[in-house]
PDB file as gemmi writes it, atoms N, CA and C in Angstrom:
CRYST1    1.000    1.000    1.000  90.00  90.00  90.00 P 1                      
ATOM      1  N   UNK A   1       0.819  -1.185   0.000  1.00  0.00           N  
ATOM      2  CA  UNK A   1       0.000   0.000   0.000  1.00  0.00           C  
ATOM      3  C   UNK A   1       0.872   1.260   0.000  1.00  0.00           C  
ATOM      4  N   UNK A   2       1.943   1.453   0.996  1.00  0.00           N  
ATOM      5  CA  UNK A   2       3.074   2.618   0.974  1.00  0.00           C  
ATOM      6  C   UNK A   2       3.828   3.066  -0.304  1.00  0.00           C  
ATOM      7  N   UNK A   3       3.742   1.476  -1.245  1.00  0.00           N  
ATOM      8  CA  UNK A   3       4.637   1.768  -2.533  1.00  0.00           C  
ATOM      9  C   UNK A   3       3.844   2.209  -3.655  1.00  0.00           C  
ATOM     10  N   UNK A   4       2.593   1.940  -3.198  1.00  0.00           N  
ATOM     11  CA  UNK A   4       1.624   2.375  -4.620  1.00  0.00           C  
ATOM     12  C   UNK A   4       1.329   3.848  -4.032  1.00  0.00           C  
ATOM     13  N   UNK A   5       1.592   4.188  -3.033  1.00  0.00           N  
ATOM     14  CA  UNK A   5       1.006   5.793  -2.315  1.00  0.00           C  
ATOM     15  C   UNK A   5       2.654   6.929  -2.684  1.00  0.00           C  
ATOM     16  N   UNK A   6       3.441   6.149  -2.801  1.00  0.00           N  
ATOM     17  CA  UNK A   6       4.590   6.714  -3.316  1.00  0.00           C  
ATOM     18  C   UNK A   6       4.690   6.722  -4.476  1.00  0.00           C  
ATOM     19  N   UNK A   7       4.931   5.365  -5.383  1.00  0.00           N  
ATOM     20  CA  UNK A   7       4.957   5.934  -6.927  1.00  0.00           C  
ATOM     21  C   UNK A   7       3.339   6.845  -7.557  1.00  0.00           C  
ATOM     22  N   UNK A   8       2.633   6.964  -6.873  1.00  0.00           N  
ATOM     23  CA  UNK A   8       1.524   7.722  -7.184  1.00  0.00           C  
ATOM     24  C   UNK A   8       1.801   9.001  -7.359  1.00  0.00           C  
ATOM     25  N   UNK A   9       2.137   9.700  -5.891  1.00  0.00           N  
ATOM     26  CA  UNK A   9       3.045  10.803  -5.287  1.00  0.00           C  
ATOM     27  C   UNK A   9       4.010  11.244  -6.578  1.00  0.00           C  
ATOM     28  N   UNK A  10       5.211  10.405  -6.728  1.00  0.00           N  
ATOM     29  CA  UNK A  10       6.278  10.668  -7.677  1.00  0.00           C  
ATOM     30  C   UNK A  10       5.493  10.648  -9.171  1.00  0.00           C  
ATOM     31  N   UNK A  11       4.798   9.987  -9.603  1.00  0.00           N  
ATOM     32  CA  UNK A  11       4.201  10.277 -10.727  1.00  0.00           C  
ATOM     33  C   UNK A  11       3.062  11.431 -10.822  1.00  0.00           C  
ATOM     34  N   UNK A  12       2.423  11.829  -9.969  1.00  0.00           N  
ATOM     35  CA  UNK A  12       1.622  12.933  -9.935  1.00  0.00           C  
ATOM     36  C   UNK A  12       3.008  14.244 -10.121  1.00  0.00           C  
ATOM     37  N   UNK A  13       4.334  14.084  -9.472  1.00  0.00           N  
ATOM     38  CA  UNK A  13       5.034  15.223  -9.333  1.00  0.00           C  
ATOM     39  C   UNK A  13       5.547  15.611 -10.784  1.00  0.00           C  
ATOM     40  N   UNK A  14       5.914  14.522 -11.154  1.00  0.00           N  
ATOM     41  CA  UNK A  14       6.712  14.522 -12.625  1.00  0.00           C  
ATOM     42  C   UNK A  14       5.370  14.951 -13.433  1.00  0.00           C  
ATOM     43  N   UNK A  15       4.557  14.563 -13.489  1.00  0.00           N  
ATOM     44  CA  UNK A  15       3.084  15.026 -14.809  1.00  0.00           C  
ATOM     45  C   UNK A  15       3.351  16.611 -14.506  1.00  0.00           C  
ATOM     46  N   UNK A  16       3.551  17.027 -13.269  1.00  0.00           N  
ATOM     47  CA  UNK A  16       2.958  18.755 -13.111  1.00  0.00           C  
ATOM     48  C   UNK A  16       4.437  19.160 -12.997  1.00  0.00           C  
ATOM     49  N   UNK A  17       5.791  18.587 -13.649  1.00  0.00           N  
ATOM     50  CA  UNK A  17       6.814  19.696 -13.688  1.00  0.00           C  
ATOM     51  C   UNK A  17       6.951  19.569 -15.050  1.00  0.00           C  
ATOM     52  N   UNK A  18       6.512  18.296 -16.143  1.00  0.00           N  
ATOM     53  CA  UNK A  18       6.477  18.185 -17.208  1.00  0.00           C  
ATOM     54  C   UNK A  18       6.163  18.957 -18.242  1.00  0.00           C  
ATOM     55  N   UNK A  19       4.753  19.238 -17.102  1.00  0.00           N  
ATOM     56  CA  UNK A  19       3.581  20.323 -17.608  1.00  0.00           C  
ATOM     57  C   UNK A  19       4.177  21.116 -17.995  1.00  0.00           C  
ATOM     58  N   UNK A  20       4.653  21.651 -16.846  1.00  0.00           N  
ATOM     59  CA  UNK A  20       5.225  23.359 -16.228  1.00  0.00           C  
ATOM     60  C   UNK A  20       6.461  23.879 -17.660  1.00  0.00           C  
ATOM     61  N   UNK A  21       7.204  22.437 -17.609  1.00  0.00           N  
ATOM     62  CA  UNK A  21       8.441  22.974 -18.767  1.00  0.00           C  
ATOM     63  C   UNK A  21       7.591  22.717 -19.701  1.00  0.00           C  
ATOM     64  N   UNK A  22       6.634  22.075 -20.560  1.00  0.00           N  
ATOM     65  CA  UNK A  22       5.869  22.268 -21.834  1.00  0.00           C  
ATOM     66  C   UNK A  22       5.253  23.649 -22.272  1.00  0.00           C  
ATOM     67  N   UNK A  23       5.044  24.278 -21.389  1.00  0.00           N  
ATOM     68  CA  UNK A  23       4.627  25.775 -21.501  1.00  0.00           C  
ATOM     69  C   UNK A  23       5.667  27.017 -21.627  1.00  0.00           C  
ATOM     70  N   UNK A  24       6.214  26.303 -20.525  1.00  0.00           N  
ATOM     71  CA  UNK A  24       7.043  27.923 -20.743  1.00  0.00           C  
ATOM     72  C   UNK A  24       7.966  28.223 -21.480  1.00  0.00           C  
ATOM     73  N   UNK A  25       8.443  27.411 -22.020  1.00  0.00           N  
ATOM     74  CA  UNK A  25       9.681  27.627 -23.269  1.00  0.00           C  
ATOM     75  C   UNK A  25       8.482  27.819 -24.441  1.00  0.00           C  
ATOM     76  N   UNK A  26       7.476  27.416 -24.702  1.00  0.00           N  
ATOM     77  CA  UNK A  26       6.802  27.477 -25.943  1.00  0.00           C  
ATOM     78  C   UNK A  26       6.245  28.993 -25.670  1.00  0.00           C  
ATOM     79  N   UNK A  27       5.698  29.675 -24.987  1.00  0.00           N  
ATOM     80  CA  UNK A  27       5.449  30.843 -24.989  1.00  0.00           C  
ATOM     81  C   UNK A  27       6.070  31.975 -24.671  1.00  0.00           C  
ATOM     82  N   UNK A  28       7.378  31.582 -24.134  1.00  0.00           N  
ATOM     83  CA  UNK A  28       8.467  32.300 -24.916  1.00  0.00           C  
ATOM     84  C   UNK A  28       8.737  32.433 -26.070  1.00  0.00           C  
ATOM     85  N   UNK A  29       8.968  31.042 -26.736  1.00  0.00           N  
ATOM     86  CA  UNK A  29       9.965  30.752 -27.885  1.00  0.00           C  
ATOM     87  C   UNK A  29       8.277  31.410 -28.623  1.00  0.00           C  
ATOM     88  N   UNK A  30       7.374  31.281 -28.688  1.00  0.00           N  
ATOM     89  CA  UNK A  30       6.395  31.969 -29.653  1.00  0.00           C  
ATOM     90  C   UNK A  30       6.262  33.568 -30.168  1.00  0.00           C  
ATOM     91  N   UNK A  31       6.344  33.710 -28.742  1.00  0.00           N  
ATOM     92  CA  UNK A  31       6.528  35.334 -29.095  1.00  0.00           C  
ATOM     93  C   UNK A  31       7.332  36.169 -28.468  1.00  0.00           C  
ATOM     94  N   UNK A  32       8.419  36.165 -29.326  1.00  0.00           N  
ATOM     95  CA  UNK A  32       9.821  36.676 -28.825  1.00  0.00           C  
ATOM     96  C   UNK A  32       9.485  38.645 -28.426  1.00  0.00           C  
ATOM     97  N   UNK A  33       8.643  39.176 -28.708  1.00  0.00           N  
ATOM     98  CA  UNK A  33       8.472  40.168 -28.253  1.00  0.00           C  
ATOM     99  C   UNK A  33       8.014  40.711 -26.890  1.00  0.00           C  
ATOM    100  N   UNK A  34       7.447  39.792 -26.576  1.00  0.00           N  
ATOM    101  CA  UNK A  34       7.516  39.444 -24.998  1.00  0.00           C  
ATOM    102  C   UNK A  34       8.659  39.942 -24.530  1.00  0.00           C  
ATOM    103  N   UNK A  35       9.734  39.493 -24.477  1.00  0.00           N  
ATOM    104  CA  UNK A  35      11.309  39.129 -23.992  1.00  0.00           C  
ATOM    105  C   UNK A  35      11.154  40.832 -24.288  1.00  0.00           C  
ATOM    106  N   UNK A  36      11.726  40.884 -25.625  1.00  0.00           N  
ATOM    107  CA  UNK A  36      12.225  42.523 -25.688  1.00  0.00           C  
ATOM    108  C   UNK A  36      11.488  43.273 -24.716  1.00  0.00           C  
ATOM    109  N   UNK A  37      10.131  43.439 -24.809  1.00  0.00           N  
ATOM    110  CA  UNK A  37       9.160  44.159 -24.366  1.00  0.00           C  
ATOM    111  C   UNK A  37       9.589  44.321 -22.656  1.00  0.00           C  
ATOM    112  N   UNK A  38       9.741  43.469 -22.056  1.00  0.00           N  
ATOM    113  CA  UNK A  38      10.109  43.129 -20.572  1.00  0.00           C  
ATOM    114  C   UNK A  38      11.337  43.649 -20.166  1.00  0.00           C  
ATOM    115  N   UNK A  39      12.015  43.474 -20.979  1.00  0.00           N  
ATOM    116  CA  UNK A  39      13.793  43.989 -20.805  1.00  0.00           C  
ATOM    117  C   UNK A  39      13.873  45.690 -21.075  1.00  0.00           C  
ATOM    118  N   UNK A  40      13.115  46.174 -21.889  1.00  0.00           N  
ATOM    119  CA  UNK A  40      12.726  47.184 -22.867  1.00  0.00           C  
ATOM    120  C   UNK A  40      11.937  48.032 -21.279  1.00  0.00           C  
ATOM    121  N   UNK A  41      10.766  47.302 -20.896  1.00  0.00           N  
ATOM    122  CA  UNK A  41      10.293  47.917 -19.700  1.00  0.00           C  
ATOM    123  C   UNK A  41      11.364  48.537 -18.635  1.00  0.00           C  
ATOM    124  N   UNK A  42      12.010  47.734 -18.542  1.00  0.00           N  
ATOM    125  CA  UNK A  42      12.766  48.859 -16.738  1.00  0.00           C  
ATOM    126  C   UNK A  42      13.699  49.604 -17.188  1.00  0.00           C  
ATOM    127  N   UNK A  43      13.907  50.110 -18.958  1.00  0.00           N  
ATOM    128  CA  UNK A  43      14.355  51.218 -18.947  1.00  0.00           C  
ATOM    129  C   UNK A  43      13.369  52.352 -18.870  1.00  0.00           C  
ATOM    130  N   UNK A  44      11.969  52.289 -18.828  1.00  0.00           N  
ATOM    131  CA  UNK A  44      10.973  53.158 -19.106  1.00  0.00           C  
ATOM    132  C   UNK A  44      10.899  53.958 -17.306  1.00  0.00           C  
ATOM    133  N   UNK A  45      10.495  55.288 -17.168  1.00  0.00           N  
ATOM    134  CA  UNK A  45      10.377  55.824 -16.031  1.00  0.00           C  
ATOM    135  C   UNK A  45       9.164  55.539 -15.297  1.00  0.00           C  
ATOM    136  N   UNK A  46       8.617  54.407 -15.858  1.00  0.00           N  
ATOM    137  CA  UNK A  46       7.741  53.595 -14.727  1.00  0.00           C  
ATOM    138  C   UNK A  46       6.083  54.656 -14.472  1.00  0.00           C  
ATOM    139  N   UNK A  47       5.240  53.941 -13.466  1.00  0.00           N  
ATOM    140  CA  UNK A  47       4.177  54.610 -13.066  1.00  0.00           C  
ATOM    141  C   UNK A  47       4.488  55.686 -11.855  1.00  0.00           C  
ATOM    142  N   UNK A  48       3.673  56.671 -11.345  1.00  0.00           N  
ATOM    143  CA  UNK A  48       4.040  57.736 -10.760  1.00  0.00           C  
ATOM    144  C   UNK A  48       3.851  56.910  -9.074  1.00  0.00           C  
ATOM    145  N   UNK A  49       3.464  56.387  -8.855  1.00  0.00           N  
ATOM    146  CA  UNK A  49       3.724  55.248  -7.340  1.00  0.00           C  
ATOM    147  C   UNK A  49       4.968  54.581  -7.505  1.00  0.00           C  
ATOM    148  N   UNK A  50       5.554  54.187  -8.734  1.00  0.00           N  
ATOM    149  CA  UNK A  50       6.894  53.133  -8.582  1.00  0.00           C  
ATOM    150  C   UNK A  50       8.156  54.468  -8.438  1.00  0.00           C  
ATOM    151  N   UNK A  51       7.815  55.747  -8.784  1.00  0.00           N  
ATOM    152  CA  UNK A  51       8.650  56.870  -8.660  1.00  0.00           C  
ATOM    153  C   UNK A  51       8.540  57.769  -7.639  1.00  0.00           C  
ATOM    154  N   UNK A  52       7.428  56.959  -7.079  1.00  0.00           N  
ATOM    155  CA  UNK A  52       7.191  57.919  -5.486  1.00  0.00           C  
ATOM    156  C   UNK A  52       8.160  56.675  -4.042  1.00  0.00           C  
ATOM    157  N   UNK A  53       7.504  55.398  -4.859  1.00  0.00           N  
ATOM    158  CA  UNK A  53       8.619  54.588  -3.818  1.00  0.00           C  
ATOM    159  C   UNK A  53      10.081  54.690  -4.200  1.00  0.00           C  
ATOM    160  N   UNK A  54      10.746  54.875  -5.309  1.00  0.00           N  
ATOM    161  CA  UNK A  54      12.000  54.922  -5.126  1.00  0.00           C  
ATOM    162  C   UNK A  54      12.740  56.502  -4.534  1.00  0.00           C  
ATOM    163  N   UNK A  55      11.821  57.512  -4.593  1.00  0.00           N  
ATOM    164  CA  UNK A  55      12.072  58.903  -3.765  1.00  0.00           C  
ATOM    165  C   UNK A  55      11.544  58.304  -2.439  1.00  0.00           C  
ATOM    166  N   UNK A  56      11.247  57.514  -1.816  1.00  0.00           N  
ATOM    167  CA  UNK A  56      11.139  57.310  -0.659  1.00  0.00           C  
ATOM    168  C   UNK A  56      11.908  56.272  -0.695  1.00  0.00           C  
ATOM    169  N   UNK A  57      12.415  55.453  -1.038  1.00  0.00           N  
ATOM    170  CA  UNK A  57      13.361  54.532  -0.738  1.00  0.00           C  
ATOM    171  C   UNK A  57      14.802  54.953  -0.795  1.00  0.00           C  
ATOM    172  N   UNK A  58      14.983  56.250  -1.109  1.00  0.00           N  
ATOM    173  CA  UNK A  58      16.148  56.512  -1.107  1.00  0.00           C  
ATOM    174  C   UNK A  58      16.104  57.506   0.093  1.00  0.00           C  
ATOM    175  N   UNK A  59      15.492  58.412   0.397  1.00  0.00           N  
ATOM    176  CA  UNK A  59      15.166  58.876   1.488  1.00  0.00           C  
ATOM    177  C   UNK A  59      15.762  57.919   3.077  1.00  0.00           C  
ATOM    178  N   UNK A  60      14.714  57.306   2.587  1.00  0.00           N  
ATOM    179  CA  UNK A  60      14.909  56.069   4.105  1.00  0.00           C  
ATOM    180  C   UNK A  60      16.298  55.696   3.769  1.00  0.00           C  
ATOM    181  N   UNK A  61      16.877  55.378   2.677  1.00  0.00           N  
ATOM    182  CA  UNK A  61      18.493  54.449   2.903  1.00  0.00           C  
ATOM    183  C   UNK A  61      19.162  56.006   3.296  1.00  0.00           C  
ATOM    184  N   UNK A  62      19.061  57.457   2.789  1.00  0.00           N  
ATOM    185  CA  UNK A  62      19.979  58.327   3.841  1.00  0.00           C  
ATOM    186  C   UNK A  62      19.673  58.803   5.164  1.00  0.00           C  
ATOM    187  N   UNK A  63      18.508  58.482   5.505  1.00  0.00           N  
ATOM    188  CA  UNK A  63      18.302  58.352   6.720  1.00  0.00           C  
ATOM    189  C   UNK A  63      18.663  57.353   7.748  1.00  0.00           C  
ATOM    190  N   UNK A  64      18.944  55.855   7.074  1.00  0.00           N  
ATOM    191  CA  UNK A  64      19.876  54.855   7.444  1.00  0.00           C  
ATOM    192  C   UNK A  64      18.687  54.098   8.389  1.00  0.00           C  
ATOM    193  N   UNK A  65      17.421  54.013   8.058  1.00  0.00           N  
ATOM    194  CA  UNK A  65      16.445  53.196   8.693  1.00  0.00           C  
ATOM    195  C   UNK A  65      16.119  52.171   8.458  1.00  0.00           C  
ATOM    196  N   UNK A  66      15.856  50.930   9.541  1.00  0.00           N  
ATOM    197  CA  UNK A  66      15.816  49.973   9.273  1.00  0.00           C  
ATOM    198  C   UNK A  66      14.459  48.875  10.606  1.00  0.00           C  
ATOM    199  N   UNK A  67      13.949  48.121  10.019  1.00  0.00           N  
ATOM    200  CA  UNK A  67      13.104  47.247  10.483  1.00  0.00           C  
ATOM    201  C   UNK A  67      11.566  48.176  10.758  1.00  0.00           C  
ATOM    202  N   UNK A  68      10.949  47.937  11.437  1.00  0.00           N  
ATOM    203  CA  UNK A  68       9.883  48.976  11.747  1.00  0.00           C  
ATOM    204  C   UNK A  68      10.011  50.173  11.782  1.00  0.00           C  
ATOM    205  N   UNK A  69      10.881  50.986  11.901  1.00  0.00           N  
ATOM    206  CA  UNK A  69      11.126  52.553  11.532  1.00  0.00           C  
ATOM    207  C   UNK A  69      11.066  52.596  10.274  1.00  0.00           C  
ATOM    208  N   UNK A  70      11.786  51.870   9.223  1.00  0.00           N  
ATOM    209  CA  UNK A  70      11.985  52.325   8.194  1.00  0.00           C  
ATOM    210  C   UNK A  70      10.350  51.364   7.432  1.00  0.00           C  
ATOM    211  N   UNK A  71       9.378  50.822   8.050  1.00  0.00           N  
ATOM    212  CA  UNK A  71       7.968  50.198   7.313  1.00  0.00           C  
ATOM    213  C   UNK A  71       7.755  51.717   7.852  1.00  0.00           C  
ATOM    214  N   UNK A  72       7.618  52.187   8.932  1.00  0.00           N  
ATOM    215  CA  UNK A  72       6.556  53.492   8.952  1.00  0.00           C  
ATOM    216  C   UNK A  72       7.103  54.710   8.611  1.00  0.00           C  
ATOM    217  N   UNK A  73       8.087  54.981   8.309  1.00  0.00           N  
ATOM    218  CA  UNK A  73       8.894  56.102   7.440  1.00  0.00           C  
ATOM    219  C   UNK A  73       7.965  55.794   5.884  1.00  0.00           C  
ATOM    220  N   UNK A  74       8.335  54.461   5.330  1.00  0.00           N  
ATOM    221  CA  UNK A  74       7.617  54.074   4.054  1.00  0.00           C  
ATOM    222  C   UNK A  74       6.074  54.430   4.037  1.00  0.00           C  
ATOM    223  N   UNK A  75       5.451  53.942   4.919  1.00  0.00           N  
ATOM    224  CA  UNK A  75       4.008  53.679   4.713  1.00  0.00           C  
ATOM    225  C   UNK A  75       3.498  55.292   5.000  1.00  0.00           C  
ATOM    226  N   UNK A  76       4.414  56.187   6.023  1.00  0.00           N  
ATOM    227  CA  UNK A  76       3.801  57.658   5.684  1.00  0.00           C  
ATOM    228  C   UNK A  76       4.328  58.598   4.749  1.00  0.00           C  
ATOM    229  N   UNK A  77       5.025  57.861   3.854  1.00  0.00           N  
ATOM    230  CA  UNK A  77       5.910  58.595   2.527  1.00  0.00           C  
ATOM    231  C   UNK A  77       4.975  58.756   1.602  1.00  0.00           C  
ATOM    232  N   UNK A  78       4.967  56.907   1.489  1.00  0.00           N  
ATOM    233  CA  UNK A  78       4.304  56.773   0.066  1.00  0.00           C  
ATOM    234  C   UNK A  78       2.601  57.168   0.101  1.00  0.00           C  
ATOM    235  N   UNK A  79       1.833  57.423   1.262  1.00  0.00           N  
ATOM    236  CA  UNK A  79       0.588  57.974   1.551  1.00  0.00           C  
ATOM    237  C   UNK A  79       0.576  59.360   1.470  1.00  0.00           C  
ATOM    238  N   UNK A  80       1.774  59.835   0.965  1.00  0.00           N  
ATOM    239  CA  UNK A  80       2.064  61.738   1.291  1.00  0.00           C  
ATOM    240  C   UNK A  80       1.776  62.130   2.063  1.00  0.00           C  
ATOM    241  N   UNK A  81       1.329  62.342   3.355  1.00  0.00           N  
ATOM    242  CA  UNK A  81       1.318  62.815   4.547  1.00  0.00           C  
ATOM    243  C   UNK A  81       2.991  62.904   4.796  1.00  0.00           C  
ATOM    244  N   UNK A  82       2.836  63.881   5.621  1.00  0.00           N  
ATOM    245  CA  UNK A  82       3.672  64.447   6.162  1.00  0.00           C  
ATOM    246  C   UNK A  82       4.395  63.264   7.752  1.00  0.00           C  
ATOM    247  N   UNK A  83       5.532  63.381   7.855  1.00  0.00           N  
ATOM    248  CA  UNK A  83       5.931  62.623   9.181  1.00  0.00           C  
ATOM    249  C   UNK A  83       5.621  63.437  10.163  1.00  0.00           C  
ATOM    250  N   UNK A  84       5.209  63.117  11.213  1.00  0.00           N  
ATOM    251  CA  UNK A  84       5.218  63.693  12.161  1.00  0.00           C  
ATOM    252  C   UNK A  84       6.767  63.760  12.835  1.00  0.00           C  
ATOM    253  N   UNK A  85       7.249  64.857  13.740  1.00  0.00           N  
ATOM    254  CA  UNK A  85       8.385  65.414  14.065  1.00  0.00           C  
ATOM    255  C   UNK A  85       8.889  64.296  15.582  1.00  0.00           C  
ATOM    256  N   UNK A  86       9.774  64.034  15.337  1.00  0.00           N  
ATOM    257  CA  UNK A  86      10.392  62.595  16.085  1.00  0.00           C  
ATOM    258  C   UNK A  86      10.664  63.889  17.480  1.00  0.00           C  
ATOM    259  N   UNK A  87      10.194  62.786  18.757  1.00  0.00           N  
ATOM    260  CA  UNK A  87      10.226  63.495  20.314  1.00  0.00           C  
ATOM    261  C   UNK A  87      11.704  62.213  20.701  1.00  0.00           C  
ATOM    262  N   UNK A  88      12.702  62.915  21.215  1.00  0.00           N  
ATOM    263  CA  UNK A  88      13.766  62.475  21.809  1.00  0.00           C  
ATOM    264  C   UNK A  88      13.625  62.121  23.722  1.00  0.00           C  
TER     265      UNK A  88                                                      
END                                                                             
């Protein structure tokens, strides 16, 4: 019973990685403009949120913040509100 519950197992795994490589090289290899198009993308200056997080992500790295300071530095950046003024 253990050996038929195993080669079951191992043959269910192999059908769904088989799968997995039958697809994705073919819809690549189909439409090679894809590829360009993707590579071609992250030279483009992006949406106005992916240019508001990297002015806030650079912010926070000269401010040198890290773990929960630097999630709520982020989360009141990228919401535009203003920080409130840090009490020592």
């Amino acid at each position: 019973m253990k050996q038929s519950i195993v080669v079951l197992s191992l043959a269910l795994a192999a059908g769904t990685a088989c799968a997995r490589a039958a697809h994705a090289p073919a819809a690549a290899a189909s439409d090679p403009s894809t590829v360009a198009a993707a590579t071609a993308g992250s030279a483009q200056p992006g949406t106005p949120q992916r240019s508001k997080m990297k002015a806030c992500n650079v912010d926070a790295k000269a401010k040198d913040l890290h773990g929960p300071d630097r999630r709520a530095f982020m989360k009141q950046c990228l919401s535009g509100k203003a920080r409130p003024a840090a009490t020592s």
